[in-house]
C-alpha positions as CSV (number, residue, x, y, z in Angstrom):
1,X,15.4,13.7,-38.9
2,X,17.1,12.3,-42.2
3,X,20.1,10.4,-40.0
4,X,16.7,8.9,-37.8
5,X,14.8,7.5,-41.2
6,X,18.5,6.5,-42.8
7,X,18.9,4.9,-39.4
8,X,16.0,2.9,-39.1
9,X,16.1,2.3,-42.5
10,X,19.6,0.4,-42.3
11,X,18.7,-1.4,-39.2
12,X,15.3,-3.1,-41.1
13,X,17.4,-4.0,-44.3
14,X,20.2,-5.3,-42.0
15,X,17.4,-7.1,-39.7
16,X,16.0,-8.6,-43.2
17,X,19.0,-10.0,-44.7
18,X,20.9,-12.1,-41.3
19,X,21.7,-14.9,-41.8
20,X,20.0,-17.9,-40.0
21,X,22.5,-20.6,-39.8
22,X,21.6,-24.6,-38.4
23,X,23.4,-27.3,-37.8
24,X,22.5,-30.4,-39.9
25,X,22.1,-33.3,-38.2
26,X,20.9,-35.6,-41.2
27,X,23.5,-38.6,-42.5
28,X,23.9,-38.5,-46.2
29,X,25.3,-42.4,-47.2
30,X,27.5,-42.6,-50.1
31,X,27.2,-46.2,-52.4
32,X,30.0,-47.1,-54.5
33,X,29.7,-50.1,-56.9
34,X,33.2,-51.2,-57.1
35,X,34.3,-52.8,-60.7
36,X,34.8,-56.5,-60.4
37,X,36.8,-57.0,-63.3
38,X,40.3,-59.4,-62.6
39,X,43.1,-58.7,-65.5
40,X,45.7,-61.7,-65.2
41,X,49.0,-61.8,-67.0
42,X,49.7,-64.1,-69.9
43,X,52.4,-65.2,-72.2
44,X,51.9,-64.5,-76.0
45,X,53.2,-67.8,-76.4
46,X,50.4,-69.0,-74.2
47,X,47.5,-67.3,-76.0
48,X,44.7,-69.4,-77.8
49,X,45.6,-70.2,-81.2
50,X,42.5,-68.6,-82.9
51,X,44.1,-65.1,-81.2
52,X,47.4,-65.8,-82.6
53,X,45.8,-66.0,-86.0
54,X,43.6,-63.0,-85.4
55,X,47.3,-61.3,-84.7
56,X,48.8,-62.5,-87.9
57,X,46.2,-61.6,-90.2
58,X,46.8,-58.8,-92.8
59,X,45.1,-56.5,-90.5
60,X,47.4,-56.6,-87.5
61,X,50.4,-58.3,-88.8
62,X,52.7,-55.0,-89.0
63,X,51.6,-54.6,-85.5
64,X,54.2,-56.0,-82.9
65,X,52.1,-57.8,-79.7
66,X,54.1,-56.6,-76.6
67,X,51.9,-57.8,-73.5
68,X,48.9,-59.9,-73.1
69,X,46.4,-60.0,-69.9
70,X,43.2,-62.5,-69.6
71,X,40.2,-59.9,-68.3
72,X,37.3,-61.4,-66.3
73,X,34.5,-59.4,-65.7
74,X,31.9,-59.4,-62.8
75,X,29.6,-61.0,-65.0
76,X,31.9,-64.2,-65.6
77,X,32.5,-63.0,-69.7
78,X,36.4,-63.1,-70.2
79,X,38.3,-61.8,-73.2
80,X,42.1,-61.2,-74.6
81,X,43.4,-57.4,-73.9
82,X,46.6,-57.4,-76.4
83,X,48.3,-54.4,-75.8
84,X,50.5,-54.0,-79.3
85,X,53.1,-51.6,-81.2
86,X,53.5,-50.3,-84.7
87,X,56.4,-47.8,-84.9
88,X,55.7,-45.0,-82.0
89,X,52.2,-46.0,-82.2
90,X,50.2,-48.3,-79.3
91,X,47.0,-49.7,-78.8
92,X,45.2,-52.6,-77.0
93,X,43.0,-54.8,-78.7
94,X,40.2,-56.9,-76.8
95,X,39.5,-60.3,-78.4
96,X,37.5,-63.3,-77.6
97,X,39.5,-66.7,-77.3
98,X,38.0,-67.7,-80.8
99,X,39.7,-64.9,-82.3
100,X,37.0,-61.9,-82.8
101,X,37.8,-58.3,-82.0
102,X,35.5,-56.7,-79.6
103,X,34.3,-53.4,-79.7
């Protein structure tokens, strides 16, 4: 009589915990907002004077400028990414082409 109740027992917690699998048929649709932002090449002979004096102020004069890009973003705002060098130290400064640092 115990195997009969441990039995039926088993079977209803068994019957209880199946699993009911579906298919899904629904689409899920996946946006991506690509960056529109253009980063051109230039000179650092070719940079705006007011950035050349930004570069030669106390501030950044023992920094060494070793590449230069125009960046355009999607909303039409450009600025100066000056990517420069003091010992084994680098960094990239963004400035406008009147000289200020951005932020």
């Amino acid at each position: 009589m115990k195997k009969i109740i441990l039995s039926a027992a088993f079977l209803a917690f068994a019957a209880m915990t199946s699993v009911k699998a579906n298919a899904t048929t629904g689409q899920s649709t996946v946006m991506v907002q690509q960056d529109s932002v253009t980063k051109t090449p230039v000179e650092l002979k070719d940079l705006p004077d007011a950035v050349k004096t930004t570069l030669a102020s106390d501030t950044y004069k023992e920094w060494t400028a070793t590449a230069a890009f125009l960046v355009v973003k999607a909303d039409k705002s450009e600025y100066y990414q000056v990517d420069v060098k003091k010992l084994e130290e680098t960094a990239s400064l963004k400035l406008t082409k009147e000289g200020a640092v951005i932020q």
